[in-house]
C-alpha positions, 0 to 999 in steps of 0.5 A: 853869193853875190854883193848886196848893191844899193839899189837892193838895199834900197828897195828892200829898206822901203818894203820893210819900214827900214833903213838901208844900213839895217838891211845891209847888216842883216844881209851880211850877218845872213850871208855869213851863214846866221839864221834869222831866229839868231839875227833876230834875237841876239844881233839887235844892235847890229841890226838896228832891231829887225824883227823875225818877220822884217827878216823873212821878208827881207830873205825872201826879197833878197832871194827875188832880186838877186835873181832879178840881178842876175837875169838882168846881167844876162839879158844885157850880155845876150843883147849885147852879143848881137850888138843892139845894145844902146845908152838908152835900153840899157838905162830902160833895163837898169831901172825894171823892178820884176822879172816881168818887166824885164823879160817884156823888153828882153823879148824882141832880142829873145832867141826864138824859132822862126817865125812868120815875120822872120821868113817874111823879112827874108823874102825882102818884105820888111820894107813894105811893112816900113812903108804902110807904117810910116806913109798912110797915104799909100794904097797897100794893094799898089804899094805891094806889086812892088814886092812879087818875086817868085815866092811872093805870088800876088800882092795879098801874100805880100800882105800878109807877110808885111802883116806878120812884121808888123804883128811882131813888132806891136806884141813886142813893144814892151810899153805897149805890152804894159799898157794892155797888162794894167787894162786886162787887170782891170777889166778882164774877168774869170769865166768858169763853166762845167765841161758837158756832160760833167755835171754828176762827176764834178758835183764837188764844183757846182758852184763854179758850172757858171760862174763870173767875176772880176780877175782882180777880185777873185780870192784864193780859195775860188782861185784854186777851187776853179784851177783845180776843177780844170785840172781834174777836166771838170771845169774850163775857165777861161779870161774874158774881156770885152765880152759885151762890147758893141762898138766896131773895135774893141777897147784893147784894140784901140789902145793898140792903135794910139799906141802906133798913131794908127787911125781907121778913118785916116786913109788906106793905109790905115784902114789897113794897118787897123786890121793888122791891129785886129789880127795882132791882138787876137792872134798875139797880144791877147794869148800872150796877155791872158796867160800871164794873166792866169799865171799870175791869178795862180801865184796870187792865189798861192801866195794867199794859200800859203800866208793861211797855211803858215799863219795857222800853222804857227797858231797850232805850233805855239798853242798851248802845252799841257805840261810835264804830267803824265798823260794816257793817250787814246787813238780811237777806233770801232772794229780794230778797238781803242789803242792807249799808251801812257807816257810819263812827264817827258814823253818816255812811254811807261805802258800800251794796250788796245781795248775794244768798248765798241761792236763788235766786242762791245767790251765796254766794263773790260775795257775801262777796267783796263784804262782805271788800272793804268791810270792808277799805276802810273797817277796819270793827270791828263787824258788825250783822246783823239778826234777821229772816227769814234773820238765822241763814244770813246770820250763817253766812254771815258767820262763814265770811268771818271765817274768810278774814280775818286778825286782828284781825277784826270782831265780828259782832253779832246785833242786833233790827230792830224797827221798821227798816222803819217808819224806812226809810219815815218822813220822818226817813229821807227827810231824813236818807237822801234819796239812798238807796232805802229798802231800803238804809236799814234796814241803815244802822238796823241798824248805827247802833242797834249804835253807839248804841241809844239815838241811833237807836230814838229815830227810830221811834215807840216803838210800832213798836219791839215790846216791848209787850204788847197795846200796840194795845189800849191807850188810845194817848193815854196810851201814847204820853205814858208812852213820849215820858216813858221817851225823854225821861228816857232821852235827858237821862239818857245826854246828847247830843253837839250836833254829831253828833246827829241832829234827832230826838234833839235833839227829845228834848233838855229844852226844844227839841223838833221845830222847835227841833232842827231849827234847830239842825241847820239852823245846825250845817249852814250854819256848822259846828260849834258851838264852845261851849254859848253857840253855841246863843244865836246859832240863830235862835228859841233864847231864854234859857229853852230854853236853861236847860233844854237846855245841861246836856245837850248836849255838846260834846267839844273846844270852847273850854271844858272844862266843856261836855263835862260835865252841869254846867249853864252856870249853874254854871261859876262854882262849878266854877272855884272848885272847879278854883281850889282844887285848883290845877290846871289844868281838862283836867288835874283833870277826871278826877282823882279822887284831886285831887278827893276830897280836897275837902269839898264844903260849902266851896263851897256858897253862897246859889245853889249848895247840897250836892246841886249841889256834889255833883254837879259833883264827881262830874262833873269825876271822871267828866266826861262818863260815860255811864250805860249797860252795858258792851258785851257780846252774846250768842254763838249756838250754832253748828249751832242754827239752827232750832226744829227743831234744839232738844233738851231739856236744851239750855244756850243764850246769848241775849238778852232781847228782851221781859219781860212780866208772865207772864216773859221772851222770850228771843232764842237764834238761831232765828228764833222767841224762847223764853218763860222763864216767871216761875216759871222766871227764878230759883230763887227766888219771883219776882213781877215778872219785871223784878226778875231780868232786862230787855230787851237782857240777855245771859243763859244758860237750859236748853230745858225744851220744844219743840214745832216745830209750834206754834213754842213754846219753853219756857227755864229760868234756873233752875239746877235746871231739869229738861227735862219728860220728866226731870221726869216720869221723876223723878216716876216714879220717887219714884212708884215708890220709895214704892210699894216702901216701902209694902205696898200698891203703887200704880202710879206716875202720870205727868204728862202728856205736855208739861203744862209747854209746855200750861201756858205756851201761853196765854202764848206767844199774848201775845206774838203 
């Protein structure tokens, strides 16, 4: 690991709103193998109080310039060798803050094939090249006679090799490469046609057959749609600059030429080295510029992806759990029937069945008799019905057996199935479920992600749970870093109970991981379980250092000390016994006195260990010991008798869900196999510029049908509260049309928006979410 350098902690302080002695703590604590959750909460006075997203940043950063670092060190080595190093471009090479800039003046010392320029030096050209440069009085049809030999035949070939000199040096010079870079950010645009003869095949991309807009407005979503409909030869989109430009030269060739002093009108010479501009810029600079371009519209549509995927993710983590109460878990299916399991407050599976309500059976009394009888074997509470194929018949279904039973009866929940199936097939199934065939083991996914979102989604990989956006066009390497960063913060934020947690939670713990947790359960199997925090010292490979950055967020309710329940460290008992000393009580009793503890000054108990914000926070911890941070419980209740698009009506008022927020708006779960899409412009009755700033993944919200159209499957919803259907919007807009025209004495006939313009307006979005 290399050292943190002032310049780093500089940097990284002014990007995090820190000082430099803050990032240089963290940075070591970091280095020395602490996770950020640890850092974050029980390393605030070293410190200075980083949160967990300052210190994401801060690791993401610091990965980024160390890189940086060490590709500086090894340009300056390379020009080095070939002895061009000055005082001044190492000063110039010192002060680069991307990799970009570096690599803009590493270029002309870049090892490289060769080239044009090259062979014309070799043939004694290079002097020609100086010459036209720096004497424009000169005629360059005269002044290249002097270079023939036996491989330069006439004066134009030395010309144009004088000409490839020249090009190489213009393309790299790296203040002119930036001067043209920051020009094309703001000028060029994103051309996007359909490739002939595609248009039936790449149907899904018809908004893009044609399309233009600015490079430096495109947003991620029509970024990836356009990169994804070249990549499946559907599209081309190409970068346009000055395409309309009527003068003699174009903008960016001008900017070449002052760069150089060089001026058309000035003499031969010039007019010679201003077609050497031309050729350069065509040729060189502009190829150059306009994939670094592109590259760069991709990684900023990526980084916006995977900043959507990671927020919804964590939105879905963190959603509220249901609870210890025993669930009966429904996968619905048509042909192949309903698979059910039952699972008791823990998860543990108590009973499985498959019934088959649905043609071709069309056992429906069977089938309920099956489900009464399980539900009062094991006093099931809860229902969990998957939302996939035949989630509306069987929540029917189901709605007509509660009718049969008496009260108090279970609540039945519509719950998302995403990524059921990856875990019904995964090794973590196998080894949790060894005995269950793998259709049976997504209902027991679908009860226990009721129970607790959080414990079971973090047994699929994040990106099989669908709340990205062209999170398959991403760079998965990072995509995955961002995700495994949201379940770790996630899993440490909520905690977890250490003799109930499965392996693939305990992976996720601060400081274990994969084998780790897997010893844990191994030892919790063999011997039980664990009686204290202590305990974890005695499972094999589990040292000291694991164990500081995992006991505070394990959790052991009714051990054999009061304060492994909590999230106060092992290492801070002490100060929390002085603290229960004071208030004379016994430790059971206080914890959750918040009357007892709020009359104590917390600066009383800070000590050369333990500073205010540790205090603090074992304060708030014995009020609250144990508290979990997440929602109260709360589902959406669907509209009975709407059950397909097709039963959809404007001005329809619906409950739903929210299953996916993207950057264009919010996709609403409303009962009918198919999400609606409230666009951005519709989420609330103010101006709203990131959509997550209204609603996230799982909440339960309220919207209005503004459109539908049953073919295509789209449906437009409305949270605004003066949400209007289209044809009132556009009987409205008849009818103002009409009113002025009375009020004037030349009468126009009212013009009326077009049929579905609204549903047109939001298809292109709707194709996102494919």
């Amino acid at each position: 690991m290399t050292a943190l350098t002032p310049s780093i902690a500089a940097i990284i302080a002014g990007e995090i709103a820190a000082r430099t002695d803050q990032v240089a703590a963290a940075v070591k604590l970091l280095d020395e193998g602490a996770t950020v959750p640890f850092v974050a909460r029980y390393r605030k006075e070293v410190t200075g109080g980083l949160d967990d997203s300052q210190l994401r940043l801060l690791n993401e950063r610091l990965a980024y310039l160390r890189e940086l670092d060490a590709r500086r060190a090894a340009v300056l080595q390379s020009i080095e060798a070939q002895g061009k190093l000055t005082p001044e471009l190492e000063v110039q090479i010192a002060g680069v803050a991307t990799k970009a800039e570096l690599e803009d003046i590493y270029l002309p010392y870049k090892p490289k094939r060769r080239t044009k320029a090259e062979i014309a030096r070799e043939r004694g050209l290079e002097p020609l090249a100086d010459a036209l440069f720096e004497n424009r009085s000169l005629v360059p049809l005269d002044e290249a006679q002097k270079y023939l030999s036996d491989e330069i035949a006439d004066a134009k070939a030395a010309l144009d090799g004088a000409r490839d000199i020249l090009a190489e040096r213009f393309a790299e010079n790296a203040e002119l490469i930036g001067k043209l870079r920051t020009y094309m950010e703001q000028k060029a645009f994103i051309r996007a046609r359909v490739v002939d003869g595609k248009q039936e095949a790449g149907a899904k991309f018809a908004d893009y057959f044609d399309h233009v807009e600015p490079w430096s407005k495109v947003p991620s979503h029509r970024a990836l749609a356009m990169l994804r409909g070249r990549n499946e030869e559907m599209l081309t989109v190409d970068l346009e600059l000055d395409a309309n430009h009527e003068g003699r030269y174009k903008p960016a060739e001008l900017t070449v030429a002052t760069h150089f002093n060089i001026c058309a009108e000035a003499g031969a010479a010039d007019a010679w080295l201003m077609e050497v501009v031309r050729w350069s810029w065509r040729v060189k600079l502009w190829l150059h510029l306009s994939v670094d371009l592109m590259n760069r519209l991709r990684e900023r549509a990526e980084d916006e992806a995977i900043t959507v995927f990671a927020r919804n993710l964590k939105d879905l983590l963190l959603a509220a759990p249901a609870g210890t109460r025993a669930t009966l878990g429904l996968d619905p299916g048509i042909r192949t029937g309903v698979k059910v399991a039952v699972v008791d407050g823990t998860g543990k599976v108590l009973d499985t069945a498959t019934v088959y309500p649905f043609a071709p059976r069309n056992d429906v009394t069977g089938s309920q008799n099956v489900l009464m009888a399980l539900i009062a074997r094991h006093k099931v509470e809860l229902i969990a019905i998957g939302n996939g194929t035949a989630s509306r018949e069987t929540e029917r279904l189901v709605a007509d057996m509660l009718t049969m039973i008496p009260a108090p009866k279970p609540l039945k929940v519509v719950v998302s199935e995403a990524g059921a199936s990856v875990y019904s097939a995964s090794e973590a199934a196998s080894g949790e479920l060894p005995d269950l065939d793998v259709s049976l083991r997504g209902a027991v996914s679908i009860a226990r992600r009721l129970q607790d979102p959080l414990a079971e989604l973090v047994k699929i990989d994040p990106k099989s749970i669908g709340v990205g956006q062209y999170q398959h066009d991403v760079d998965q390497y990072r995509l995955a870093r961002a995700l495994d960063a949201v379940v770790e913060d996630a899993v440490n934020g909520v905690g977890v109970d250490l003799n109930t947690a499965s392996a693939p939670l305990l992976a996720r713990v601060s400081g274990l991981g994969t084998s780790l947790a897997e010893a844990i359960v191994a030892h919790r199997n063999a011997n039980g379980a664990f009686a204290s925090r202590k305990d974890l010292l005695t499972v094999p490979r589990l040292g000291p250092k694991a164990f500081e950055q995992a006991a505070g967020f394990l959790r052991i309710r009714d051990g054999i000390e009061p304060l492994d329940a909590s999230s106060v460290h092992p290492e801070a008992y002490k100060v929390a016994r002085k603290i229960v000393a004071a208030c004379g009580r016994d430790i059971r009793v206080l914890m959750g006195d918040s009357a007892a503890l709020k009359g104590l000054d917390p600066n009383a108990f800070v000590d050369d260990t333990f500073g205010l914000p540790t205090i603090r926070d074992i304060l708030a911890e014995l009020e609250k010991p144990g508290r979990d941070p997440r929602p109260e419980f709360k589902t959406a209740t669907f509209t009975d008798g709407i059950e397909e698009v097709s039963d959809l009506k404007p001005g329809m008022m619906l409950e739903g869900t929210v299953t996916n927020v993207a950057a264009f708006g919010a996709f609403v779960d409303i009962g009918v196999h198919q999400d609606g899409l409230v666009h951005v412009s519709q989420l609330a009755d103010r101006f709203i510029k990131d959509p997550h700033e209204v609603v996230k993944a799982g909440d339960v919200v309220k919207v209005k049908v503004l459109e539908v159209d049953v073919k295509r499957k789209r449906i437009s919803l409305s949270m605004r509260k003066d949400a209007a259907p289209a044809a009132m919007r556009e009987q409205d807009a008849a009818q103002l049309a009409r009113g002025r025209s009375n009020q004037s004495r030349q009468a126009k006939p009212a013009q009326q928006s077009q049929p579905g313009s609204f549903g047109s307006a939001l298809a292109e979005a709707f194709k996102r979410n494919k």
